[in-house]
Structures are given as C-alpha cells and as structure tokens.
N, C-alpha and C positions, 0 to 999 in steps of 0.2 A: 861766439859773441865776446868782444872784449874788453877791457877796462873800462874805457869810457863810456859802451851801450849800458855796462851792467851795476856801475855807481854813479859815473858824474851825469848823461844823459837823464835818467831818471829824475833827481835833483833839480836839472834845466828844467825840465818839462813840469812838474810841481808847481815850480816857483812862477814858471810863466804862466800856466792856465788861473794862475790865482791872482794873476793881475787885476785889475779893478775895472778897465773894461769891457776885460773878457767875464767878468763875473755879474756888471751890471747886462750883460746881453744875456746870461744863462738866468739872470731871472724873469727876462722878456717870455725865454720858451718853454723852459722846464717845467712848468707851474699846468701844462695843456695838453701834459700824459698823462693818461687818464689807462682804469681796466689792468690789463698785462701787459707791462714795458720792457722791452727790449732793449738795453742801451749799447752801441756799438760804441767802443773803442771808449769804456769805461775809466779808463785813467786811474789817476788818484782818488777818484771819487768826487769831485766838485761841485756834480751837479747835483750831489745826494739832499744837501740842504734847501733845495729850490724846488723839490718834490711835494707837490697837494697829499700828503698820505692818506686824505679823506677819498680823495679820487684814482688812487693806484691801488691792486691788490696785492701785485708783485712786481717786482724787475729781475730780468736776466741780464747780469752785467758781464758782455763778452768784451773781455778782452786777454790778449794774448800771451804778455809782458808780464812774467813772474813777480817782476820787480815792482811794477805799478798795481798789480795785486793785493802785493804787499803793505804800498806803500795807502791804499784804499781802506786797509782792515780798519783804523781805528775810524774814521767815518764812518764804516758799515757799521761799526758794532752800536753807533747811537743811534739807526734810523728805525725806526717801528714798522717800517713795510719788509715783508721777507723777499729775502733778496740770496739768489744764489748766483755765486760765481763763474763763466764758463772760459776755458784758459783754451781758446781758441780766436781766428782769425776772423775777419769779417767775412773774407770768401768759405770758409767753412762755419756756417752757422748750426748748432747739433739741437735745434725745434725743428718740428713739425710743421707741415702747411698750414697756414690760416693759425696761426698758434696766438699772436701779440695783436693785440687792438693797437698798441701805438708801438713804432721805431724812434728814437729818439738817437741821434745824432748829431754830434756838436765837435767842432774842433778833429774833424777825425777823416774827412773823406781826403784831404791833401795829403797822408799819409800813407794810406793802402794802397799796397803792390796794385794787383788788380781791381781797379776799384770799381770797373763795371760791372765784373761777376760778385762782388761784394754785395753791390746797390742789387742785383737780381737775387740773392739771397734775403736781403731783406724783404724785398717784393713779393717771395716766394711765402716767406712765416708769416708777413701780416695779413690780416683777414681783412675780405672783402673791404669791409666796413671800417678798416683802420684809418688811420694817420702816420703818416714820416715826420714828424716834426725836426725839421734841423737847425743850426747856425753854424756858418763854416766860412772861414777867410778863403778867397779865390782871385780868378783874374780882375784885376779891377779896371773901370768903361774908360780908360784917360791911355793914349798912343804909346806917351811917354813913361808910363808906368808899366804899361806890361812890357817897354820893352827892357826896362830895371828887373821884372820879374823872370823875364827870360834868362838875364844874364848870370843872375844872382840863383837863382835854382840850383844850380850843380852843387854849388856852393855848401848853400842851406840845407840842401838834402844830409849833406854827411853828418853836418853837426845837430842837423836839428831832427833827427830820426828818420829822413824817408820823406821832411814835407816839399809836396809841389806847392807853391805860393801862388802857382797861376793859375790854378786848375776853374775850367767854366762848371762851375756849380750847378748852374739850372739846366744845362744843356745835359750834361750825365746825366741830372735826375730824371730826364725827361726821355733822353732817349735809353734809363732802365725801366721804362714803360709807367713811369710815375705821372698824374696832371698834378702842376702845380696849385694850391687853390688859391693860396695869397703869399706873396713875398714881398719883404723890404730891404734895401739896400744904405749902404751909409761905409763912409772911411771911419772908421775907429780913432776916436780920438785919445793922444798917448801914445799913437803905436805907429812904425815906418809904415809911410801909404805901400810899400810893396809889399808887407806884409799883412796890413789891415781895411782892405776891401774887405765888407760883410754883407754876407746874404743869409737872412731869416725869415723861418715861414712853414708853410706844413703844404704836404704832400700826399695826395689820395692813387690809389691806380686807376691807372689811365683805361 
C-alpha cells in the first residue's frame, strides 16, 4: 500500500462521504436498522449519527481499512450503541448464519473487488427475517451517461479507491438472491451525473 492509499486516499474519502448530499440520503436510510446491524464497508463512521439507538442493539462495523478505522474512532467513542469493529473485507464476513436482522450498506458496493461473493456473504449472516437496507451510486438509466461512466471508470478506479461508477445496483442485489421490496431512484443533486445516480431502498431474500 502506498502513500497515497495510506494518507491522502483516506482524507479524499472523509471529505467526500460527508458531503451534504450524500449525508441528506444517509438520513433517508440509516434511521430503518433496527436489532443487530451489520455495517458493510463502515468508513469513517458517517452513518453513526443517523442511527435510531432506541431500535439498534448493536452494529458490526466491517471494514477493512486500518486507516478509515481509525479515522471512525472518535465517532464510535460518542455513540451509545455497542459497537465492535471487524478489520475485514466484505467477501470475508467473520458472523455466523442468520446472525444480523439488518445489513446496512451505503456508498460501498462500487468499491468491492468481488462484489457478488460479498452480496452472498451478507445473505449468508442475515436472518430469514432480516433487511439489506442500502444507498449506493451506480449505473445511471440515460445512454449518454453511462457511456461517461464507462470511460471515466479506469480512471476513477485509481484515484478514487477501487470505485466502479456504473455498477447495476438492483441487478447484483438480485441476482445475490435478494427480492428487492421497495427502491427509489434520483441524480444527486451537487454531484457529476456520472457519478451521482442513486438507488435507495431495502432488500429481503428472495
């Protein structure tokens, strides 16, 4: 890993997820974990403030990134639901089947290497009876935009961690054996349409 994954990368990613709105959408879904939450690709913590702590009992905040770990502590240390850290990947999730009533994922599936064995790990720890609740920038429905997103990918990838900008959101979630129950769509306003197509909504198994 080198200079720029391990200071300046981390920094970008802070500053970006705390945009305004990316932060007015994380109050649309954060607020609909409920029980035991598993948060995939945990960050800096962002979403910690938009948690019901009347309706959570815990979170597992997986994510991988020492540095964004770190960069979460003082967050963690104000939130009153207990919360333990796991310093692994999406495709290696280390619960148990049926483990989490809710998955909560936001800003995170353009990112992971593997993201279909990821989405079947989640599938795997949430119970029966759970929820995926996500929000996640993806392919957007306009010709001429994905074909910006195609271009600009290789691009984006390097500087921006690993993200695919096009990726079909509802199509992955579905075909890692998820029914979708309800989704909304919208461009982000503020932010380049190649990058801010949004799909938000929640996720039961199929």
């Amino acid at each position: 890993m080198g200079f720029y994954s391990r200071h300046i990368l981390p920094r970008l990613l802070d500053s970006a997820m705390s945009a305004k709105p990316i932060s007015y959408q994380r109050r649309k879904v954060v607020p609909r974990a409920e029980g035991r939450v598993l948060e995939v690709g945990f960050g800096a913590g962002h979403n910690l403030p938009y948690y019901d702590a009347s309706k959570v009992d815990r979170i597992w905040a997986l994510e991988p990134a020492a540095e964004m770990r770190a960069r979460a502590g003082e967050r963690a240390s104000k939130t009153e639901i207990p919360l333990e850290f796991l310093g692994l990947p999406g495709e290696q999730i280390p619960l148990d089947n049926d483990s989490a009533d809710t998955v909560l994922i936001t800003y995170t599936m353009c990112t992971i290497p593997d993201v279909m064995k990821a989405l079947g790990e989640m599938r795997r720890v949430m119970k029966p009876s759970g929820h995926m609740i996500f929000c996640e920038h993806g392919e957007a429905p306009d010709a001429s935009v994905q074909r910006w997103q195609r271009r600009i990918t290789p691009v984006w990838k390097a500087i921006g961690g690993g993200c695919h900008v096009g990726r079909p959101i509802p199509k992955l979630i579905q075909d890692a054996g998820f029914r979708v129950e309800d989704m909304e769509t919208m461009y982000l306003p503020g932010t380049p349409r190649f990058a801010g197509f949004n799909y938000w909504g929640s996720a039961a198994k199929a």
